[in-house]
C-alpha positions in Angstrom: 27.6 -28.2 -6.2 24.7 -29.2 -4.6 21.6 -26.9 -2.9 21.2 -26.5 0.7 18.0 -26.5 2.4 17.4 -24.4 6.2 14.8 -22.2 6.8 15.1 -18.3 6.7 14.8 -15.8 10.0 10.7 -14.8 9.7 11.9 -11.3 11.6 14.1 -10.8 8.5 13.9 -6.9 7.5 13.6 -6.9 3.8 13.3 -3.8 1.6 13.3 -3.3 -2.2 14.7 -0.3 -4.1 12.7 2.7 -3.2 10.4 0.9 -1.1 9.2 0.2 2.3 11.1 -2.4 5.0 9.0 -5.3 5.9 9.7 -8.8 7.5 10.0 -11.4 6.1 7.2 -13.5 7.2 5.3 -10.2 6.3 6.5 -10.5 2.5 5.6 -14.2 2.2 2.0 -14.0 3.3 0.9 -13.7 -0.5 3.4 -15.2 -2.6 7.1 -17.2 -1.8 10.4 -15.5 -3.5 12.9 -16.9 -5.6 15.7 -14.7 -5.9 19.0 -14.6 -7.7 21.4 -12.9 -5.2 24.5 -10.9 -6.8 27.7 -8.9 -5.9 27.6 -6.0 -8.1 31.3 -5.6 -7.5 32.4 -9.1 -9.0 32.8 -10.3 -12.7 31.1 -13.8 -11.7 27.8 -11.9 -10.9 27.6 -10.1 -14.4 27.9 -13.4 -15.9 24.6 -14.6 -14.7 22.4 -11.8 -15.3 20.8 -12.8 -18.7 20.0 -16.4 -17.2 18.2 -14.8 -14.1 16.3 -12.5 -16.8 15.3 -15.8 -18.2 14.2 -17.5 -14.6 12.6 -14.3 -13.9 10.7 -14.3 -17.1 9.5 -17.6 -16.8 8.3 -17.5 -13.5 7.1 -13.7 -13.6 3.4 -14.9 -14.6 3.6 -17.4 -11.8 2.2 -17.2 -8.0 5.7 -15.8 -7.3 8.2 -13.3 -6.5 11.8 -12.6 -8.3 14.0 -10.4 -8.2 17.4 -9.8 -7.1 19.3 -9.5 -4.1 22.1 -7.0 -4.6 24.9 -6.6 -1.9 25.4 -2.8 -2.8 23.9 0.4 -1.8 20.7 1.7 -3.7 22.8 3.5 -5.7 25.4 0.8 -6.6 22.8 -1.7 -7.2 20.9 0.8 -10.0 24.4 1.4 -11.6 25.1 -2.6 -11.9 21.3 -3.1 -13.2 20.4 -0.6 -15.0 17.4 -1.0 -16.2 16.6 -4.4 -14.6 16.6 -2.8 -11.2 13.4 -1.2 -12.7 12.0 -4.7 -14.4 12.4 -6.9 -11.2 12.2 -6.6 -7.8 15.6 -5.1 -6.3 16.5 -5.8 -2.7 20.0 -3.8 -1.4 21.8 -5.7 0.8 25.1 -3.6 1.2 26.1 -5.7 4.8 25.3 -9.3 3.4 23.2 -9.9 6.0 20.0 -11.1 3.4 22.1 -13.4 1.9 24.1 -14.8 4.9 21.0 -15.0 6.7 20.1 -17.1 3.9 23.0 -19.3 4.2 24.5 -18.1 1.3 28.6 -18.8 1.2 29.4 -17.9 -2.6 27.5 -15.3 -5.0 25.8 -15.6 -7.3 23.4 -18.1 -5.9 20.1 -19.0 -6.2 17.2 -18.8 -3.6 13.6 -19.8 -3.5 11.9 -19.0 0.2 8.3 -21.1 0.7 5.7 -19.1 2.4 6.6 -21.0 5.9 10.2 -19.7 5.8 11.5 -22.9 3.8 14.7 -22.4 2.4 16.3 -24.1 -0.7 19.7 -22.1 -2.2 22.3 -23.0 -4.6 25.9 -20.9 -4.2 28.0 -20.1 -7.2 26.3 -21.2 -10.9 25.5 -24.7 -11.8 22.8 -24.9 -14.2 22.1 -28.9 -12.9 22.1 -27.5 -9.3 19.7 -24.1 -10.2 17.9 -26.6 -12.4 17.3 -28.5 -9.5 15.3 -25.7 -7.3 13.5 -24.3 -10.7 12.4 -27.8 -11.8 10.9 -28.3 -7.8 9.6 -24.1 -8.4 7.8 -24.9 -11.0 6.3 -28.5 -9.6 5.0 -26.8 -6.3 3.5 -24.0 -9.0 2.0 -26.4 -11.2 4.2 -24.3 -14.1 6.5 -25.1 -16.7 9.8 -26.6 -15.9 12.8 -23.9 -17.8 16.0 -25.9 -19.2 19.4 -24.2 -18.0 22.3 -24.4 -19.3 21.5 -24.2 -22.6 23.6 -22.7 -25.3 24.9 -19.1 -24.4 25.0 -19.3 -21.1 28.0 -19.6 -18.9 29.6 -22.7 -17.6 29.7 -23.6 -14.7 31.8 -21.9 -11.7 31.9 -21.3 -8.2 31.1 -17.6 -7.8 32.7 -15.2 -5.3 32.7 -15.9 -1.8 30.0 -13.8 0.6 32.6 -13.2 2.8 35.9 -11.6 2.3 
């Protein structure tokens, strides 16, 4: 797997959970994204979860956004999160258009958006590929690089595809 680079629409409407709907280019005036987007309807997605609790943790401190993008409703993305829809930023996307718009073919994928619109996204999980956008995250950050990977977490796969 390798990541793909393009940049995002800036008119791109955006809302978290129980928030307010903004564009894109409006969210990214103070701080870029990196995002782990999920299908809350898919085993492959539930597999990832604890290792984007670890990016997110990592990079929480940081001059950054996380959070997730969750192709469900409000309501189906509180029910596949529980908690965590509370801990991170949660962003519905029940019509896929966030992460097709993101170039997104296979979930869960990773996706870091620069302040100019700058795209860099990973489909499916592959710690060396996800590695590769949180090793040039943290570079651009000037913060610590995280190893994935690493004991407990899943092997690779391909994900499920955005698309049905």
């Amino acid at each position: 797997m390798e990541t793909q680079t393009n940049v995002a629409p800036a008119d791109l409407e955006i809302k978290s959970l129980g928030g307010t709907g903004y564009k894109l280019r409006d969210w990214l005036t103070s701080y870029p994204f990196l995002l782990v987007a999920i299908d809350p309807y898919t085993a492959e997605s539930s597999w990832i979860l604890d290792s984007a609790v670890r990016i997110f943790d990592h990079f929480s401190p940081a001059d950054i956004r996380v959070g997730f993008v969750c192709t469900a409703e409000e309501a189906g993305c509180k029910e596949f999160l529980g908690p965590l829809a509370e801990r991170y930023m949660t962003i519905g996307d029940p019509d896929r258009n966030i992460v097709t718009s993101f170039g997104l073919q296979r979930l869960p994928g990773l996706v870091h958006v620069r302040a100019d619109g700058y795209l860099q996204t990973a489909d499916g999980w592959d710690p060396k590929t996800w590695s590769s956008i949180t090793d040039w995250v943290a570079t651009i950050l000037a913060w610590s690089k995280l190893s994935l990977g690493v004991a407990g977490e899943p092997s690779p796969y391909n994900g499920s595809p955005v698309e049905g």
